[in-house]
N, C-alpha and C positions, 0 to 999 in steps of 0.2 A: 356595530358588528363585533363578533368576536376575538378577530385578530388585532381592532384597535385597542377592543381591552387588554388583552395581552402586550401590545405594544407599549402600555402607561404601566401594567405590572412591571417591565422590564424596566422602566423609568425609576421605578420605584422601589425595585428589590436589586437591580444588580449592582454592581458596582462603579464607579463612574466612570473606572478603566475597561469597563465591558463592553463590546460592539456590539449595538444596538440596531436590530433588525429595521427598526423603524427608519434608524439613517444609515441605512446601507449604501454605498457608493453605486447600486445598480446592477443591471442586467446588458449586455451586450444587446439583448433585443428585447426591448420593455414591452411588458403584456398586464392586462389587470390584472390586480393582487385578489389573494384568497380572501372570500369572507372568513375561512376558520381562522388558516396556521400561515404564521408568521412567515417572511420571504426565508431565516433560514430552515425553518422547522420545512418548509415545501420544501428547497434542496435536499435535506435529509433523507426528504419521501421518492425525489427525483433517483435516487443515485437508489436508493436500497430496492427499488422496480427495475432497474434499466439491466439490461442481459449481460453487462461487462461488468457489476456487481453479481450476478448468478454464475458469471464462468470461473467465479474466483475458488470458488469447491473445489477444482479439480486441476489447479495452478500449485505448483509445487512452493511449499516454503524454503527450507533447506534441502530437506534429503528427498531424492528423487524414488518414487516408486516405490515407497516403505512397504513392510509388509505388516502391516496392525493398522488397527482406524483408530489408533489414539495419539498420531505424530498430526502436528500443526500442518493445514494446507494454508495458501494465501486469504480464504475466507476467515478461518479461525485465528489465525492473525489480526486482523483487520476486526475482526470482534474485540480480542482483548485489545487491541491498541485503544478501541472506542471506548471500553470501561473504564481502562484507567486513567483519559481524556477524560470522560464524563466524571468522573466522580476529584479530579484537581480542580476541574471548573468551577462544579458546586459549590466543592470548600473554600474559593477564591471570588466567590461572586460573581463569575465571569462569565459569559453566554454559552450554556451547553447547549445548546439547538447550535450552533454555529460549529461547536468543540467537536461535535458528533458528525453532523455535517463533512466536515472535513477527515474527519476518523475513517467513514467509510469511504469515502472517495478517492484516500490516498495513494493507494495502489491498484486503481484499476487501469491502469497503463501495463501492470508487470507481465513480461514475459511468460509463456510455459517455459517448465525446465527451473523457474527462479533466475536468479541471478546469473546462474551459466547460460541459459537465454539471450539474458539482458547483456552480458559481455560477448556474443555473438552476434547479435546485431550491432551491436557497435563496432566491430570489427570488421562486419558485411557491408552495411552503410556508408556510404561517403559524405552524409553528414553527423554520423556519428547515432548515438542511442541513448539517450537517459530515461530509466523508467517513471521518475517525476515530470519531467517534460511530454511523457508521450501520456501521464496518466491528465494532463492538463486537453491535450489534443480530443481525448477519449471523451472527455464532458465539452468539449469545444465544437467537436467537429462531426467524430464517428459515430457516438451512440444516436438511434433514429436516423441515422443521415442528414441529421442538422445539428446535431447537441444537444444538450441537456438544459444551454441557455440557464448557467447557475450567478447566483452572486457573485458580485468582485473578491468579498471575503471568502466566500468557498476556495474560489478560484487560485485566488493569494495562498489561503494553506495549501491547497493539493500542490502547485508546483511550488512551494520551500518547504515543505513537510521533512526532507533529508537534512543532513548534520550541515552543511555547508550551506543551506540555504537561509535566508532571512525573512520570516515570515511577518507581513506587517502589523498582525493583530495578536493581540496575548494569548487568544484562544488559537489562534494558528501555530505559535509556540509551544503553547501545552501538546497538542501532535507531535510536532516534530520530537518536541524530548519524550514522551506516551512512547513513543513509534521504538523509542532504543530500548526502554525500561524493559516493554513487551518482548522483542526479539531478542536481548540478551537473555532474559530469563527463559522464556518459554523453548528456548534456543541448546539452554543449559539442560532441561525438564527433558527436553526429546533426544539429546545427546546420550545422559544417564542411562534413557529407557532403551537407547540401542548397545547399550556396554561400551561407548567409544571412551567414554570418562566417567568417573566415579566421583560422588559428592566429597568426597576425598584428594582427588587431583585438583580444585579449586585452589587460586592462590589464598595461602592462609591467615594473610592479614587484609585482603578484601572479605574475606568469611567473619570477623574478626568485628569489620564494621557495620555489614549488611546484614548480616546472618546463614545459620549454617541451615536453610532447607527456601524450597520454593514460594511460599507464602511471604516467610517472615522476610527475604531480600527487598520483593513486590512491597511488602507493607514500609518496611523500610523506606525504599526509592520516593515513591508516592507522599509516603506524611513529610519527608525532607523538602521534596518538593514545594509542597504546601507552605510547610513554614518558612521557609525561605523567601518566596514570593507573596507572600501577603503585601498587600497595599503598595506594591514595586510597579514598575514599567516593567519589569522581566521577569521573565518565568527560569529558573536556574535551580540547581541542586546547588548546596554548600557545598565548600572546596574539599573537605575531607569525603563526603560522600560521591560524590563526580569523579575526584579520582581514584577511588575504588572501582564505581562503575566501569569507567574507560579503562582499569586496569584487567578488570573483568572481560570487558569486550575484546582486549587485544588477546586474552588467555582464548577466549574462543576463536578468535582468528587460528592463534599459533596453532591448536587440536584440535578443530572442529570443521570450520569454513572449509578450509586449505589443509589437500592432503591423505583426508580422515578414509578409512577404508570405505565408510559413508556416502564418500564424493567420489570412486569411482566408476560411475556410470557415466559423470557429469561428458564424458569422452564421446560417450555416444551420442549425449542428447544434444550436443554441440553436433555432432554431425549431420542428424537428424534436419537439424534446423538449417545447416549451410547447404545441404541439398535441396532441401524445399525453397527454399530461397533464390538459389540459383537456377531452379525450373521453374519457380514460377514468373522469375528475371527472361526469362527466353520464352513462356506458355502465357502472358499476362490473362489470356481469355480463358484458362482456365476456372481462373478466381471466380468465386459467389460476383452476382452481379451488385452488387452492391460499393464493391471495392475495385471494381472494372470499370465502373463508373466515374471513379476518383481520378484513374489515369490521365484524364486529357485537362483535369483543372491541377493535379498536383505532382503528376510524374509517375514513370512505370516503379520506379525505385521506392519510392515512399507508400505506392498502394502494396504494395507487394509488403514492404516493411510491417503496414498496417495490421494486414492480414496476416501475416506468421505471429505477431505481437501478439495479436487476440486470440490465438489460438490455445487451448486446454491441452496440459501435456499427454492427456490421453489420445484428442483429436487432431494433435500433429502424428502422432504415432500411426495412427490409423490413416492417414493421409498419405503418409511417407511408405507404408505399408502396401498399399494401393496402389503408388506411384510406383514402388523402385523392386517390391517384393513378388515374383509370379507363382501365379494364382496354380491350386491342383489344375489338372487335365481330365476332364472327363470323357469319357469317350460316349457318342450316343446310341 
């Protein structure tokens, strides 16, 4: 068959630190294999079909509601986080059906709204919100109404894919560090494009190491990467470069993240979300039946969660709108 050929190519081209479809740790619920594509190349195909990879268009990245189609949503994220995963992998020998895999997976847990989302439900919940944990649920549980049924190794990267996390595989690593390179820069690109800051308010000896424009940082981060991790257990940036980055990332914290006249709507859409939450806390038969179903195996609390979580910051709006806003009067 094809996939076994495939399987001896991997034996024979990648590296011996690569994780090897062939000896995958498994599937939660084992099913015959592909005659094409390899067990991670089919999760790849699993995640890039399933509707919580299509809602990601309309899932805000930073800034809520921009007004141009050239600011990053959470799909276009999630693309370049996968290129420039895919392309350390190559250079490293390391398994990109895997690297890729977990690229697009990583955030189909995130909230509408972004991150002001994700720290609303954490704050509604009583057992709290992580968007890597609910993007793990998401291939687990919800998408189909049974999961996605992915690899252990998918599985591993999607929930340690964050700074904090420990991913077990080198290609789960290349994500996690992919996931920062991509949102600091593209982060920096969309900040510029809305006048909050100027390629000039960057700090000047992070500029210094990285470079002073959006490619050459990206090209920077990437080949440091590489040569750094060639034939390691770890995937890492050099000390000089890492700490420019992370010097970088706090500069976006300080005028960007937090603050920026960018973020405030985030007031609203935090609102938005704690109403819908709290009616559908008291209306649970409201909800698609789908997620009305969940109630009696996982809680009124966590279906409700579910459901605000997967929601597109368009079609909470529309939802909340419907709910809370009344409607003209016609008279007949």
């Amino acid at each position: 068959m094809i996939r076994e050929e495939l399987e001896k190519l991997e034996e024979v081209m990648l590296s011996p630190l690569a994780a090897k479809s062939s000896k995958s740790r498994g599937r939660q619920h084992p099913y015959d294999p592909c005659e094409i594509r390899t067990e991670f190349q089919r999760d790849r195909d699993k995640i890039l079909h399933c509707k919580s990879f299509r809602r990601l268009k309309h899932k805000t990245q930073v800034f809520i509601s921009p007004e141009g189609d050239h600011y990053r949503t959470r799909l276009t994220h999630t693309l370049e986080v996968s290129q420039i995963a895919r392309t350390i992998a190559r250079a490293l020998r390391l398994n990109e059906d895997l690297t890729e895999a977990i690229s697009l997976g990583h955030d189909l847990g995130h909230t509408p709204f972004g991150h002001t989302g994700e720290r609303l439900l954490n704050k509604v919940c009583s057992s709290g919100f992580k968007h890597n944990v609910h993007s793990l649920r998401v291939v687990d549980v919800l998408e189909n109404g049974t999961g996605l049924n992915l690899t252990w190794e998918v599985r591993d990267g999607i929930l340690n894919h964050t700074k904090s996390g420990k991913p077990s595989t080198l290609e789960g690593q290349i994500v996690s560090l992919s996931d920062r390179i991509a949102y600091i820069n593209h982060d920096i690109d969309d900040a510029i494009r809305a006048k909050i800051i100027s390629e000039e308010d960057l700090p000047k000896d992070c500029i210094e190491i990285l470079g002073n424009s959006h490619k050459t940082r990206i090209d920077t981060m990437v080949k440091d990467v590489i040569y750094n991790s060639m034939n390691k257990n770890k995937i890492s940036m050099s000390l000089g470069v890492g700490e420019a980055t992370e010097k970088l990332r706090d500069f976006m914290f300080d005028h960007v993240y937090i603050d920026s006249f960018a973020k405030a709507e985030e007031g609203k859409a935090m609102y938005i979300l704690e109403q819908l939450f709290n009616y559908f806390l008291r209306n649970p038969d409201r909800m698609p039946g789908e997620y009305s179903k969940q109630i009696s195996v996982y809680g009124e609390e966590q279906a409700v969660c579910d459901y605000i979580a997967g929601m597109t910051d368009r079609y909470a709006t529309r939802i909340f709108h419907e709910l809370f806003v009344p409607s003209s009067w016609k008279q007949l």
